[in-house]
N, C-alpha and C positions, 0 to 999 in steps of 0.2 A: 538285856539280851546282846548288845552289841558288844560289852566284855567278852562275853562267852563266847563270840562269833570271833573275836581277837585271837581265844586260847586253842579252840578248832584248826586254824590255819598254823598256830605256832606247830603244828605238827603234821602241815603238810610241804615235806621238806624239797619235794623232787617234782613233784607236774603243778603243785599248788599253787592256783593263780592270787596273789595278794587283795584286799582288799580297794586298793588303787586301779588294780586293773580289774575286777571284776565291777566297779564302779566306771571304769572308760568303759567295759562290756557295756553296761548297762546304758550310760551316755549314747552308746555309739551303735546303738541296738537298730536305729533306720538303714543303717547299709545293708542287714542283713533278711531284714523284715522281704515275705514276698508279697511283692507289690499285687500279685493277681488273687490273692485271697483279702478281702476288705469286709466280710460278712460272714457269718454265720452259715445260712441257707447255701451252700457250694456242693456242687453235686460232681459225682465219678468222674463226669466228661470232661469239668474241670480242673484236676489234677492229673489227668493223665500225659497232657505235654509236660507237666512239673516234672513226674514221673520216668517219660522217656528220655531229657535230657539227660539223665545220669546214665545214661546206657554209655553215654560220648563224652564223660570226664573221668580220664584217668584216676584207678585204684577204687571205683562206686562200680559194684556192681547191681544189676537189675532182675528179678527174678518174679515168674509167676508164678504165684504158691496153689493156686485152684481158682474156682470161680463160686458166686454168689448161688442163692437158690435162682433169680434169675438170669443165669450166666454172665454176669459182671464181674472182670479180673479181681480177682487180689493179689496186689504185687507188695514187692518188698525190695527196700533198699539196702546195703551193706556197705560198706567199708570198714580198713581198718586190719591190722593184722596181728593184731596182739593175740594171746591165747585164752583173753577171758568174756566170755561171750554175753553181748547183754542185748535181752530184746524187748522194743519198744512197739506197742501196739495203740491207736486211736478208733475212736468212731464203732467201737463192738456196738454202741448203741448209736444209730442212725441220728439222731440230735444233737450229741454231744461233741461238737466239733473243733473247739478250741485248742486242745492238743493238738490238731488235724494241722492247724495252721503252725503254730509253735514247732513241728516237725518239721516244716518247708523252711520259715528262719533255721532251727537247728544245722539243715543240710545247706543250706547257703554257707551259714558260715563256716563250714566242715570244709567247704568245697574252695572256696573263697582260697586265690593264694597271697595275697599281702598283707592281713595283719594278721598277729598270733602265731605267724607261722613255727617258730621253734616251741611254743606250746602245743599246736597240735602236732607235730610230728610227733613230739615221745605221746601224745597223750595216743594215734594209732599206731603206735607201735606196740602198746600196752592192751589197748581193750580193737575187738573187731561190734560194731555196730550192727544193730541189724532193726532197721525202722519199717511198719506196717502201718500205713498213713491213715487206711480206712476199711478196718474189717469187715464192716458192712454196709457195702455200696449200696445195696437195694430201700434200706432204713432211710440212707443217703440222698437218695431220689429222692424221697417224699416227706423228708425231714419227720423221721417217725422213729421211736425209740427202736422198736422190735422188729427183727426182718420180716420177709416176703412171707413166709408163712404165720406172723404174727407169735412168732417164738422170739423172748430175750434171750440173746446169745450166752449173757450173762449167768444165766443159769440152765446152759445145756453140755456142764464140764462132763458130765457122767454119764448120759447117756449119746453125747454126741448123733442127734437125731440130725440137726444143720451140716448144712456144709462150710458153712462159716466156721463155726466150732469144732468141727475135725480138721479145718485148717491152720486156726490157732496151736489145737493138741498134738498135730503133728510135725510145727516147725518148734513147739517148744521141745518137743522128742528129741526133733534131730539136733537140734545143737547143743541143749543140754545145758543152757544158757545158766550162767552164774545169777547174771540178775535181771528181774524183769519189770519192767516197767507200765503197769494198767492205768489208760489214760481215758478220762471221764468229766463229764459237767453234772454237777450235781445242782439244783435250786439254788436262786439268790437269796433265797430269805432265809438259807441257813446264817446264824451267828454263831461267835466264838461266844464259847457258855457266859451267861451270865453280862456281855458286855453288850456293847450297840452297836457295835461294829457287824459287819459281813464279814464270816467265813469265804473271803476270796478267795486261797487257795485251801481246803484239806486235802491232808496225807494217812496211810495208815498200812502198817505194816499186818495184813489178814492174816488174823490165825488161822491155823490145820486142824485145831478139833476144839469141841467142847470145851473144852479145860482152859481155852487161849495156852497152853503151854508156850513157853518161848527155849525153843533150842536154837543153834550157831545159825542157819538159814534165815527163820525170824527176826531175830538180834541181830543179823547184819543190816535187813533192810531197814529195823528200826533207829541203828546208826546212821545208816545215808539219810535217811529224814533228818533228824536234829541237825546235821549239817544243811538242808536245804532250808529249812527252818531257818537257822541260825542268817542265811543269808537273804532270803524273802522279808525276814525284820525289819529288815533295812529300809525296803524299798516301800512296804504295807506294813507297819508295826501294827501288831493288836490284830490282824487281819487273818493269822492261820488259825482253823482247826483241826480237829484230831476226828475223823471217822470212826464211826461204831466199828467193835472188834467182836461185833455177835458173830458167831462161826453158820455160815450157813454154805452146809454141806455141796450143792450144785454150783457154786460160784467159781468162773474159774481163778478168781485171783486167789480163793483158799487153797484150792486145791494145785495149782502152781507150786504154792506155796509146799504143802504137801508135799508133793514132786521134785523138789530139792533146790525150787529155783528161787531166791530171795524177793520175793513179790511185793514192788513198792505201789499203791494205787493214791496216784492225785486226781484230786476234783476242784475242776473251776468253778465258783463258784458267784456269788454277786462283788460289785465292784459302784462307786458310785459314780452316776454318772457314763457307764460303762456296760449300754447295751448289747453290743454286740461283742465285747469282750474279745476289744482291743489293747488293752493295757492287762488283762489277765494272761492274751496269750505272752507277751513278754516276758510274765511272771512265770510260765511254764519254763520258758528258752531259759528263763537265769537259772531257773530252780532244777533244772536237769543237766542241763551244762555245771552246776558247782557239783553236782551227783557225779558223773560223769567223770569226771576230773579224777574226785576224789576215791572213788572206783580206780581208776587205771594205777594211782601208785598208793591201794588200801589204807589210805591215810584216814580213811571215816574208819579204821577198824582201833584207833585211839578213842575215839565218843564213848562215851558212857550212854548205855542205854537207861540209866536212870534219867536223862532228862526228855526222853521221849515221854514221858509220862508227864511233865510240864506242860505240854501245847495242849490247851484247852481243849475240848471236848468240842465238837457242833452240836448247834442249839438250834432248833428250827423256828424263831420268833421274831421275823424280821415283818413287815410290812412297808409296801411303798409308800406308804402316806399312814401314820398314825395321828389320829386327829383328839388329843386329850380333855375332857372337860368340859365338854359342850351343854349348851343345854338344851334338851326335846320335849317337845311338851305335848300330851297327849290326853285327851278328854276333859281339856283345862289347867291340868298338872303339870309341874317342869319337874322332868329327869336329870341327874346329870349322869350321863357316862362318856364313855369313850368310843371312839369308829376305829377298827382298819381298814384299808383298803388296799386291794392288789390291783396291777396290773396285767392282766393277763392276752398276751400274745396270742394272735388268731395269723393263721398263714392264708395267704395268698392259696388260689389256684393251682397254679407253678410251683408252690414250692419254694419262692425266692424272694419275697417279702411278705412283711405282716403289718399289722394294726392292733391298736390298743382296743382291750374293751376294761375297763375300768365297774370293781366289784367290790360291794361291803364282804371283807371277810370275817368278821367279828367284833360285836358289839359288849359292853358292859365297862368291868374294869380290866384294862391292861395295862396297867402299871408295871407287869414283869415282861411287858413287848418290847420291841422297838422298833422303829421306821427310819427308810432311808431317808426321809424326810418326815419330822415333828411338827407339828401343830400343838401350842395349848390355846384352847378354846375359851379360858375361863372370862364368864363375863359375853359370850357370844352363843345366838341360839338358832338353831336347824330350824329351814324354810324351803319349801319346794319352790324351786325355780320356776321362773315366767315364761313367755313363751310369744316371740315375733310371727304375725301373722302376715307370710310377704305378698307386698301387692304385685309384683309383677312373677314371672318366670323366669328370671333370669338370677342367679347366684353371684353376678359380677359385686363382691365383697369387699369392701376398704378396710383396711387395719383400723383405722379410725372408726369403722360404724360396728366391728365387730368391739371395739374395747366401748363404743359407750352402750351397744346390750348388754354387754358383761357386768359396766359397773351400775346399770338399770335392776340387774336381777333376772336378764331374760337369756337364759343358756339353751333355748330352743327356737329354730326359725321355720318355722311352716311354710312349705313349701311344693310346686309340682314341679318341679327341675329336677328330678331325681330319677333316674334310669333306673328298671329293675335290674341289672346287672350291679350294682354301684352297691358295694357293701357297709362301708364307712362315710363321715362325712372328712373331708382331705380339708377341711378347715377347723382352726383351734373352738369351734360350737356344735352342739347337734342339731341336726335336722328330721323334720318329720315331714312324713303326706298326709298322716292320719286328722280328722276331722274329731275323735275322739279324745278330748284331752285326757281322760280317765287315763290313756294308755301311756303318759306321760307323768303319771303323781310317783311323787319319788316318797318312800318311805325308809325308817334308818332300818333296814331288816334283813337280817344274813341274805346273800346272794343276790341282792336288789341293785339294782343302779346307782352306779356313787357320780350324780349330776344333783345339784343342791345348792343350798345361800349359808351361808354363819351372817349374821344378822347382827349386829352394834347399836343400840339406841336406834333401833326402829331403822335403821339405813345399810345399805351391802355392804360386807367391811371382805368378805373373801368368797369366792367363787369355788366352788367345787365341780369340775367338769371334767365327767367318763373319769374321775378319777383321779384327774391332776388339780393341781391348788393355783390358784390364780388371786393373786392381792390387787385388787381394787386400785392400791394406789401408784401401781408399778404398770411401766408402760411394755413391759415384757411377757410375751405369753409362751411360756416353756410348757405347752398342750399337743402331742404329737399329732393328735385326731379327734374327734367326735365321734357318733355313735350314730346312728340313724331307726326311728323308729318309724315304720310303717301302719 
């Protein structure tokens, strides 16, 4: 890929930034990073000083395009005075926020006047921007896919019932924009077909009908991909896929599409190690800034859309822990299969943090899965964990007495220190009140509780707790939380 990513550039003659300097970009990606977005969960209130300072930098200007179903702005930023118009929109779905952030670096560095500067001049003099940080403020609040009336924005192009979506329909009207940019987080457990990798970043150029026809609109967007493509190699090789090109009629990136505006849709997608998808949003800023670029002097209109058909496919067969080979033994008998397990994210309150709860997703053989983390089990056998009965009321916990339960086999501390308010346990074990241990037997069975032993010649060799994998013989517990059973 990095050939090809060679012969890409030999043909962008005039804004093309070289490989050298798109690798200082990347080096040099903290100056532009904004410091006030560091999470996921960030709500309207907090972009809108991001927002208002562009009112007070020369050539950005600031505009309110309408407001939410519950009267929260949508504003939008511009610059740039070129004659070819491209607009970028985040957040139509209230969760998906990582572009959201990737557009605040974007405009720093746009704004920014010491480095690159004779890059960006031609690159606005060429193309005028026009950024929509967060379509739907209200989703926004409550960190919830679908707005205030529980309509996906995503599929109200046609009848525009939201007012979200007649504000989308009516700025892509008025400017008539060449190309556009639909910016989303899709699942971490999507993969690149057939490999073990995460689908970090997919792209996909949405068809206008049925047919997937491709005429000159199409094929351009699916040119600017192979070049972002070409450049995201670099940094996650093996890590892009290719979004389904099912034509589904309501959507508006198809029908964008439709509408003559070149419709490119990226989705963030998993990352290792990379919860809150800080090193994805990065991969946004490079992957739309090389687009960007290559837009302003149509140097993506040399690509061959034949190798947009090269970027794998997304696969959805990722698990956070796949656990291979174990062995369970059940009315005497030992099985061997396989466990996955997800981690699945529960919010806060507020809105503004969460907690793990840790899930058997599927048991048998997966041998055509993968997990962000592997386990082969062979040779170790499934045991339901034990269970600390504490004598006092008090939870003051040592690292040291939580690692020797752990390597006892006892992933549970019994306890009346627990506040009905208190959703999780904020230490790497769980905890209960309950006096019924019944309500604590872990069985391997879709949707059950992934707290458990792997068992070695009769002795604990690895810990399974809410979900994460803890070895016995490691003084490290990378376990965000516990669980709490009542």
């Amino acid at each position: 890929m990095i050939k090809r990513f060679y012969l890409v550039l030999f043909f962008l003659p005039t804004l093309a930034m070289s490989q050298p300097t798109f690798d200082k970009l990347y080096e040099g990606y903290e100056d532009y990073r904004e410091p006030t977005l560091t999470h996921l969960r960030f709500k309207h209130a907090d972009i809108q000083p991001l927002i208002e300072q562009y009112k007070e930098i020369k050539g950005f200007e600031v505009s309110v395009l309408g407001h939410s179903i519950d009267g929260r702005s949508v504003s939008m930023i511009s610059v740039g005075t070129g004659d070819t118009d491209i607009l970028l929109w985040s957040q139509m779905h209230g969760d998906e926020s990582t572009a959201t952030m990737a557009i605040f670096d974007m405009l720093n560095f746009l704004s920014d006047k010491k480095s690159f500067k004779k890059e960006k001049k031609e690159l606005l003099k060429q193309v005028r921007l026009h950024f929509v940080p967060m379509l739907n403020p209200d989703g926004a609040e409550v960190f919830q896919r679908r707005n205030a009336l529980d309509i996906d924005i995503n599929r109200d192009a046609l009848r525009l019932q939201t007012s979200e979506g007649q504000i989308l329909k009516a700025v892509r009207d008025s400017l008539d924009a060449e190309f556009g940019f639909n910016l989303h987080d899709q699942s971490r457990y999507y993969n690149a077909e057939r490999t073990a990798k995460p689908a970090t970043i997919s792209y996909l150029a949405p068809a206008y009908n049925y047919d997937k026809d491709i005429n000159d609109v199409r094929a351009n967007a699916m040119k600017v991909i192979v070049l972002m493509n070409d450049i995201i190699q670099k940094y996650v090789p093996g890590q892009v896929g290719r979004y389904s090109d099912d034509f589904e009629p309501r959507a508006f990136g198809d029908n964008i599409q439709k509408w003559g505006t070149s419709a490119i849709l990226i989705e963030s997608g998993g990352q290792y190690n990379d919860p809150d998808k800080q090193e994805i949003r990065k991969l946004n800023y490079m992957s739309i800034l090389a687009a960007i670029f290559s837009i302003a002097d149509e140097s993506y209109a040399q690509v061959s859309i034949d190798r947009y058909e090269e970027i794998p496919q997304n696969d959805r067969k990722l698990f956070d822990l796949k656990i291979e080979n174990l062995t369970y033994v059940r009315n005497g008998k030992p099985y061997q299969m396989d466990a996955g397990i997800h981690h699945y994210q529960i919010d806060n309150e507020a809105h503004d943090d969460y907690h793990f709860v840790g899930k058997i997703s599927e048991v048998g053989d997966l041998s055509t899965y993968y997990g962000f983390e592997t386990l082969d089990a062979t040779g170790l056998t499934y045991r339901e964990a034990g269970v600390v009965d504490g004598s006092s009321d008090s939870l003051a916990i040592s690292t040291d007495e939580l690692l020797g339960y752990l390597r006892e086999g006892k992933a549970w501390i019994k306890t009346d220190s627990i506040s009905a308010e208190t959703k999780y346990s904020e230490w790497p074990i769980n905890l209960t009140t309950t006096a019924d241990m019944d309500k604590l037997k872990a069985d391997l069975k879709l949707r059950s509780g992934a707290t458990f032993l792997l068992m070695e010649d009769e002795k604990v060799r690895y810990v399974v707790l809410n979900g994460f994998l803890y070895d016995v013989k490691s003084n490290q517990l990378k376990i965000k939380n516990g669980v709490i059973v009542r």
